[in-house]
C-alpha positions in Angstrom: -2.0 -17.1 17.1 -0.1 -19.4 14.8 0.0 -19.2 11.0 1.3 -21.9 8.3 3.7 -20.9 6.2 3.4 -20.2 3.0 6.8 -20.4 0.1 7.7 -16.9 -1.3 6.9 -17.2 -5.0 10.5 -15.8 -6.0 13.7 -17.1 -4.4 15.2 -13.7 -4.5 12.5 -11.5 -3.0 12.8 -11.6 0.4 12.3 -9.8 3.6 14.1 -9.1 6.7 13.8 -7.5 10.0 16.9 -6.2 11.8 16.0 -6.0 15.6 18.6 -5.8 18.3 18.8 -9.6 18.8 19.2 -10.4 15.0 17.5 -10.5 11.7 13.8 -11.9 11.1 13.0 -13.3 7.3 9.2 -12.5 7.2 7.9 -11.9 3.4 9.2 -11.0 0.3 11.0 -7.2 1.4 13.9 -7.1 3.8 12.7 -4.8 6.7 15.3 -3.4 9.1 15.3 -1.1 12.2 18.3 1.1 11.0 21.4 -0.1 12.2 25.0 1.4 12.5 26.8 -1.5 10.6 25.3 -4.4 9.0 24.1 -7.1 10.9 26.8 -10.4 12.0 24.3 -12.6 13.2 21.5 -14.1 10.9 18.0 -15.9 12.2 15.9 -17.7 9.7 12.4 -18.1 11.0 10.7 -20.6 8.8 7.1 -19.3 10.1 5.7 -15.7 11.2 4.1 -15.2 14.6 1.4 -12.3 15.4 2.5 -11.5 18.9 0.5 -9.2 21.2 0.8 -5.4 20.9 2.7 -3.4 23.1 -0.2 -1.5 24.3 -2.4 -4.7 25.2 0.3 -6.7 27.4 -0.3 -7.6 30.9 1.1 -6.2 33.6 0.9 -10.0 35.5 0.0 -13.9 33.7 -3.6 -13.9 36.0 -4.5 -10.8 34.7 -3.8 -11.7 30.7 -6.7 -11.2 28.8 -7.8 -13.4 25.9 -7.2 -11.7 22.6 -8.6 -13.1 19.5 -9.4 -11.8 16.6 -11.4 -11.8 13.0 -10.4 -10.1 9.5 -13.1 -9.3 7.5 -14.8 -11.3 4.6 -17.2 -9.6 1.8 -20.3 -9.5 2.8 -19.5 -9.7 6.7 -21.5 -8.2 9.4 -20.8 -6.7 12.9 -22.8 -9.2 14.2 -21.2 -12.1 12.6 -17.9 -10.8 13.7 -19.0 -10.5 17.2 -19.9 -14.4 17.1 -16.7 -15.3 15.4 -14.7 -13.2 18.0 -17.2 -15.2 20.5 -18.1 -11.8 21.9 -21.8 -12.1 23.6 -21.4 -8.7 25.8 -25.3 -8.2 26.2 -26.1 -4.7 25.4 -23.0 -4.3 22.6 -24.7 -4.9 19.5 -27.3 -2.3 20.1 -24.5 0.2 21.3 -22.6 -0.1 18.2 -26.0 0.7 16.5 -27.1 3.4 18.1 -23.8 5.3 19.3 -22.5 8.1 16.9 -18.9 7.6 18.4 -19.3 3.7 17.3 -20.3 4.6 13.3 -16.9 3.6 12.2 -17.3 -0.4 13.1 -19.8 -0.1 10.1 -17.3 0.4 7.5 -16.4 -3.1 7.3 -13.1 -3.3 4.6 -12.5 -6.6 3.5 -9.0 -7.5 5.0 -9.0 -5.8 7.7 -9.2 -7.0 11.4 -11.4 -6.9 14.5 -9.7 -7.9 17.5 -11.5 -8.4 21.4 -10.4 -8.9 24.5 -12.1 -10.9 27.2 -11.1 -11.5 30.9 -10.7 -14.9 32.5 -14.8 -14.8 32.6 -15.2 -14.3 29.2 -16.5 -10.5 29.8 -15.3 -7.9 27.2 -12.0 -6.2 28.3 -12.1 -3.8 24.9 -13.3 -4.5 21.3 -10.8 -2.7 18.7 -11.5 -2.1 15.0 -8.1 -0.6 12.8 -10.6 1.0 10.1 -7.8 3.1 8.7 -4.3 1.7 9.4 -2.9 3.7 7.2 -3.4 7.5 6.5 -0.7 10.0 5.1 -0.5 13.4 7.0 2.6 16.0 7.0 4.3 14.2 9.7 4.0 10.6 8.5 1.4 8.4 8.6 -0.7 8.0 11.3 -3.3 4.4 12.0 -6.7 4.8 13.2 -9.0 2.9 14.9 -12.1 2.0 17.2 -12.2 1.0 20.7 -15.1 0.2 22.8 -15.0 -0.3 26.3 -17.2 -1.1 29.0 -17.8 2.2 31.0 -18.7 0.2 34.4 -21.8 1.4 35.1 -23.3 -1.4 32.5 -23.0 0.5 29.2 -20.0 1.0 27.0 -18.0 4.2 25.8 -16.6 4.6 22.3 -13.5 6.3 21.5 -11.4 6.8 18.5 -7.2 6.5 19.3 -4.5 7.3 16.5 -0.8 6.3 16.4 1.5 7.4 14.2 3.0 4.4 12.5 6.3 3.5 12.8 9.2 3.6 10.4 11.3 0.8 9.4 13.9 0.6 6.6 12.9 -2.4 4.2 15.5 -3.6 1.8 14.6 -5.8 -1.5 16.1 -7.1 -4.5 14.4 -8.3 -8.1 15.1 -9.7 -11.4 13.7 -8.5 -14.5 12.2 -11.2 -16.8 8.8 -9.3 -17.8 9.0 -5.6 -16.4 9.7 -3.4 -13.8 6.1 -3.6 -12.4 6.3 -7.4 -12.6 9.8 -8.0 -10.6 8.3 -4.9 -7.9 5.1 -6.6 -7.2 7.2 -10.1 -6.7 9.4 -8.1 -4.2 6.6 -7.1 -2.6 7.6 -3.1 -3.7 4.5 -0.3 -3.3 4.0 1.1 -6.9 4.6 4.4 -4.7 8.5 3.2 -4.6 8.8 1.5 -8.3 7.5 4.8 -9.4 10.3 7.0 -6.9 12.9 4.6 -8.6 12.1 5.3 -12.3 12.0 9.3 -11.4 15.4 8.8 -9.3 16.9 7.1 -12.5 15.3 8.9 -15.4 18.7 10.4 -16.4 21.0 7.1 -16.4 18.5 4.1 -17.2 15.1 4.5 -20.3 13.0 2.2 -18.5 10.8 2.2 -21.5 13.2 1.6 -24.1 16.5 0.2 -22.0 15.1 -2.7 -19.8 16.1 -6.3 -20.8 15.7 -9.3 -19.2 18.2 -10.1 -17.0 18.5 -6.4 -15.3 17.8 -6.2 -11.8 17.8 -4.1 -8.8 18.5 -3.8 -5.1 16.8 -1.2 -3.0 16.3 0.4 0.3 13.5 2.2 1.4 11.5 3.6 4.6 8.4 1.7 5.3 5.4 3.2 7.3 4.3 -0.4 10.2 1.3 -0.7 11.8 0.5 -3.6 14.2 3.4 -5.4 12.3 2.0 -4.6 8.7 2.5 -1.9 6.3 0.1 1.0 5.8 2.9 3.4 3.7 6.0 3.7 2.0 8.2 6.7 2.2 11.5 7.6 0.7 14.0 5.9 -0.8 17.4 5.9 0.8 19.3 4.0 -1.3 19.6 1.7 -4.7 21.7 -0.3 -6.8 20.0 -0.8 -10.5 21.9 -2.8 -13.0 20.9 -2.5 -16.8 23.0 -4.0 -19.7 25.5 -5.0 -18.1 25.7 -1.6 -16.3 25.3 -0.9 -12.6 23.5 2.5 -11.7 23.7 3.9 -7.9 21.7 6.3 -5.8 21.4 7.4 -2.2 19.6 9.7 -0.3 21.8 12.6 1.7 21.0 15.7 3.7 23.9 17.6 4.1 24.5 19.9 7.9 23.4 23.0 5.9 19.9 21.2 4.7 20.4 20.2 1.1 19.0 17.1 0.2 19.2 15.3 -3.3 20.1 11.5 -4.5 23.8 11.0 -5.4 25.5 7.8 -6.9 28.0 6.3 -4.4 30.9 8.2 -5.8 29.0 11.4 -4.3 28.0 12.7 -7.8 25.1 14.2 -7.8 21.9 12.6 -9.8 20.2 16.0 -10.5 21.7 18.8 -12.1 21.1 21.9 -10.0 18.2 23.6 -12.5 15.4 21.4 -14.3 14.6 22.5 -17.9 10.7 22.7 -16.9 8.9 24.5 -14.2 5.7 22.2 -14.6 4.3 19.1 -16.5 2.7 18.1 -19.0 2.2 21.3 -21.3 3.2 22.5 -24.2 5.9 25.7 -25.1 3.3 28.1 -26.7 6.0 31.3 -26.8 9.9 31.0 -27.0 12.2 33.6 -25.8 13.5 36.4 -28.2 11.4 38.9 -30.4 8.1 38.4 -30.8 4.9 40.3 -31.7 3.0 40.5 -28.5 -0.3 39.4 -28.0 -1.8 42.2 -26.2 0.3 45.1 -27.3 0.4 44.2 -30.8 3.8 45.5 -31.8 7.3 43.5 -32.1 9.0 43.1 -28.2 11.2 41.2 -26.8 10.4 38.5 -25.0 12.4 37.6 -21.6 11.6 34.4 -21.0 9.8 30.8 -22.2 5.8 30.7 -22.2 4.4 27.2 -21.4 0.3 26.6 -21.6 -0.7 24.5 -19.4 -4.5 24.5 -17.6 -5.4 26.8 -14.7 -4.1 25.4 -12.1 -1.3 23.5 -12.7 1.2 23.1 -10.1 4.4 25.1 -10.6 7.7 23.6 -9.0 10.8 25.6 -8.6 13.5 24.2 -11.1 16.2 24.9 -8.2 17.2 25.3 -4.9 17.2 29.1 -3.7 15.3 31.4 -1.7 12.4 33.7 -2.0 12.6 37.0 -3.7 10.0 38.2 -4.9 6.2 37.3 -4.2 2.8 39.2 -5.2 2.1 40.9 -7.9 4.0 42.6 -10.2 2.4 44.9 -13.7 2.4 42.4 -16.4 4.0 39.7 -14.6 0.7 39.5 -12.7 1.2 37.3 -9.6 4.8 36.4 -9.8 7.9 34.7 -7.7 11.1 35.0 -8.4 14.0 33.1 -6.5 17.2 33.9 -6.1 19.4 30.9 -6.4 22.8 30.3 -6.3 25.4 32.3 -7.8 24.7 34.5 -10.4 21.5 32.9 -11.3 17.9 33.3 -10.5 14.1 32.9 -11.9 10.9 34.2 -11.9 7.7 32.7 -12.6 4.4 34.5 -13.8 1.1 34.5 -14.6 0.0 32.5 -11.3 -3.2 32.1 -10.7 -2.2 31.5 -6.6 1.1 31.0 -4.3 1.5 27.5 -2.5 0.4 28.2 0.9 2.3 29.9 3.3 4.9 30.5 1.2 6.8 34.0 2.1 9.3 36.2 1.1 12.9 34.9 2.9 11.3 31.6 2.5 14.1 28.3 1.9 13.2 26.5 -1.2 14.4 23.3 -2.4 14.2 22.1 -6.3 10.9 20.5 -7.7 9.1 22.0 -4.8 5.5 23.5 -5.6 5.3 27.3 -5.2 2.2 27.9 -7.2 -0.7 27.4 -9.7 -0.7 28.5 -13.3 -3.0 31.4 -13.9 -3.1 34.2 -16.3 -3.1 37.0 -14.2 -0.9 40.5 -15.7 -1.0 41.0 -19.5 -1.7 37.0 -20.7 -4.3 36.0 -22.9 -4.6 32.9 -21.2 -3.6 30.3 -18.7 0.5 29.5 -18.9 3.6 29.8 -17.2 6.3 32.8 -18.0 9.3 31.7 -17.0 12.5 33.3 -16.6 16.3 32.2 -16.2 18.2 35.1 -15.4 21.6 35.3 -15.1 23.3 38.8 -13.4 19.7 39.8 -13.7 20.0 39.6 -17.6 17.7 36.9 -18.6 18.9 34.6 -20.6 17.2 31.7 -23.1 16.6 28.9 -20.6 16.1 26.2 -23.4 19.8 26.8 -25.2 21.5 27.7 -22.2 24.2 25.2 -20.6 22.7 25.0 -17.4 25.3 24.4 -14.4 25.6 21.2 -12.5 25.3 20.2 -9.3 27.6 21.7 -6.5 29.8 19.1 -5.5 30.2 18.2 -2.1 32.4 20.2 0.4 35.2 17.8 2.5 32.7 17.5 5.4 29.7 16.5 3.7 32.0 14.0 1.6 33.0 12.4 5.2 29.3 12.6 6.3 28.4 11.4 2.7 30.5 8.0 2.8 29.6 7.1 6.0 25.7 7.4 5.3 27.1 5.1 1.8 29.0 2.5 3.8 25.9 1.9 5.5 23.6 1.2 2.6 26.0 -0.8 1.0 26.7 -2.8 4.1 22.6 -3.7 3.3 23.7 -4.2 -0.5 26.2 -6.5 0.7 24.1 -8.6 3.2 21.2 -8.8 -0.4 24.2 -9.8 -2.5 25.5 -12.8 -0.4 22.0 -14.3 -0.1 21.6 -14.2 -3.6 22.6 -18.1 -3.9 21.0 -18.7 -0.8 17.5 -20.7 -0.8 15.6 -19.6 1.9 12.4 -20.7 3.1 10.4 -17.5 3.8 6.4 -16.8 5.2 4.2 -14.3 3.7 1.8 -12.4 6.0 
């Protein structure tokens, strides 16, 4: 099927996808399959083409079914998609009304597409219907959809399929003349990824204070395809933020022995190895040091930081390390404590439950969720008791100097600036197009 053109609305948002015979400008991102080194050879294509998937290509020209297909308008019906598709199967409209398997062609979305095949007679070959081309699960994002079939004995069998969707790196740039939302949504960037690049940046850049017009940013990230669109957005691998006249960094690395955190190209690390707060959005309701306590009524020290929050509240560990401690403990109630690096370690108390699954011996990496606050042991309510301990002496983790980051050994520094040269290979490509008007289509 052939679609006109339309122009980008920004002359620097763009989008490209690297495949192994070049580079394909399609809309307002730059997509790429990942390569080794940046790309030599560039192809403009001044309009898109939706070419046949994969799955649905002939195996000879004479047996090539004709595919067509329909997205969906407000107020549509199956019926009036079955005309439009020029679909007169006799027998299918009642299927699709009485099968159970067949409920889901009744969930018409707006946007979304129906797509039939029909043989050289114009009989039905399949009838498909993406209902959910995007949905997140542990392993990535999966598409699903509908397909009806005749079952040759002059009925038709419904079946749901799912394919995980693919991943493709997506690269984009934007200037700042509004806001950050503003100069995303004209890169075509999920508010998934704007949001990613804000917490990625939260130490080196205010984005509400900070941000002038004028700032921009160049960013690579893995995008979730389905049936050439995109149902998801993942993580970002790397960036290049520049904000008064400053230019902030950050990549993605996993190091051989499974560490994982954002560095700026230099290989300093974005993230100092503890986080000041366990959870969010509360309040410190008890400070370590003496105290009268609550249920004991009599002056005691106290070991650690209190922080009220609602039952419930997800707990993340403030650094990397591995589990302890977990159950229950006197007046720690349920209660986890890591050992991490070093000298150091932390417990938190009071939890209500454990994450799932989680197990003494267990690997866990900073900011990931290990419970629920709770007020289980001596508490007189829901809140966090957390500890810093340092020789298993704890320690005030609000006044303490916390330590920084490990640096990098001299093999993950060689494995680091290789995974940098690539990225800024992508910067590179971004930065030379900058001057360059290009005429673009948007899907």
């Amino acid at each position: 099927m052939h679609h006109e053109p339309h122009p980008a609305r920004h002359r620097f948002t763009r989008s490209l996808l690297i495949a192994a015979t070049g580079l394909f400008i399609t809309a307002a991102a730059l997509a790429v399959v990942k390569p080794t080194e940046p790309p030599q050879t560039i192809f403009q294509a001044r309009q898109t083409l939706d070419l046949t998937p994969s799955h649905a290509l002939p195996t000879s020209e004479s047996d090539a079914p004709f595919i067509a297909e329909a997205q969906i308008r407000r107020g549509d019906t199956v019926a009036a998609l079955l005309q439009r598709l020029n679909v007169h199967e006799k027998g299918l409209l009642p299927f699709l009304i009485q099968d159970k398997g067949a409920r889901s062609i009744y969930k018409l979305y707006p946007g979304r597409i129906v797509r039939a095949a029909l043989d050289d007679q114009g009989s039905l070959v399949w009838l498909r219907y993406a209902h959910t081309p995007g949905t997140q699960t542990k392993d990535g994002f999966v598409s699903k959809w509908l397909e009806v079939t005749p079952d040759g004995q002059g009925g038709f069998a419904a079946a749901e399929r799912t394919v995980p969707a693919h991943t493709q790196l997506r690269i984009a740039e934007g200037d700042i003349t509004s806001s950050l939302f503003g100069a995303a949504d004209e890169a075509n960037i999920p508010d998934a990824i704007t949001f990613e690049m804000v917490n990625i940046l939260s130490s080196k850049v205010d984005f509400l204070k900070d941000l002038r017009k004028g700032d921009s940013f160049r960013i690579v990230y893995d995008a979730y395809m389905y049936d050439g669109r995109q149902v998801g957005s993942g993580r970002i691998r790397a960036l290049e933020f520049s904000n008064r006249d400053e230019t902030y960094s950050a990549v993605w690395f996993k190091s051989s022995d499974g560490k994982a955190g954002y560095y700026d190209f230099s290989g300093h690390s974005l993230k100092g190895a503890f986080l000041r707060n366990a959870i969010k959005f509360t309040r410190i309701s008890s400070r370590f040091g003496m105290r009268k306590h609550p249920i004991h009524n009599k002056w005691m020290g106290h070991k650690g930081v209190d922080y009220a929050a609602p039952k419930g509240t997800p707990i993340h560990a403030t650094a990397d390390g591995t589990v302890q401690f977990i159950g229950k403990q006197r007046g720690y109630g349920n209660v986890i404590i890591l050992k991490n690096y070093g000298a150091y370690s932390t417990l938190y108390a009071h939890q209500s439950r454990f994450a799932r699954g989680l197990r003494r011996g267990d690997k866990i990496q900073q900011g990931q969720l290990i419970g629920y606050v709770g007020s289980t042991g001596w508490a007189t309510g829901p809140h966090l008791h957390y500890e810093f301990r340092i020789n298993k002496k704890p320690v005030d983790p609000l006044s303490v100097d916390l330590p920084t980051a490990r640096p990098l050994n001299a093999d993950q520094r060689q494995a680091f600036q290789s995974v940098v040269k690539q990225y800024e290979g992508h910067m590179e490509l971004l930065a030379r197009m900058q001057d360059t008007d290009i005429v673009v289509a948007q899907r």
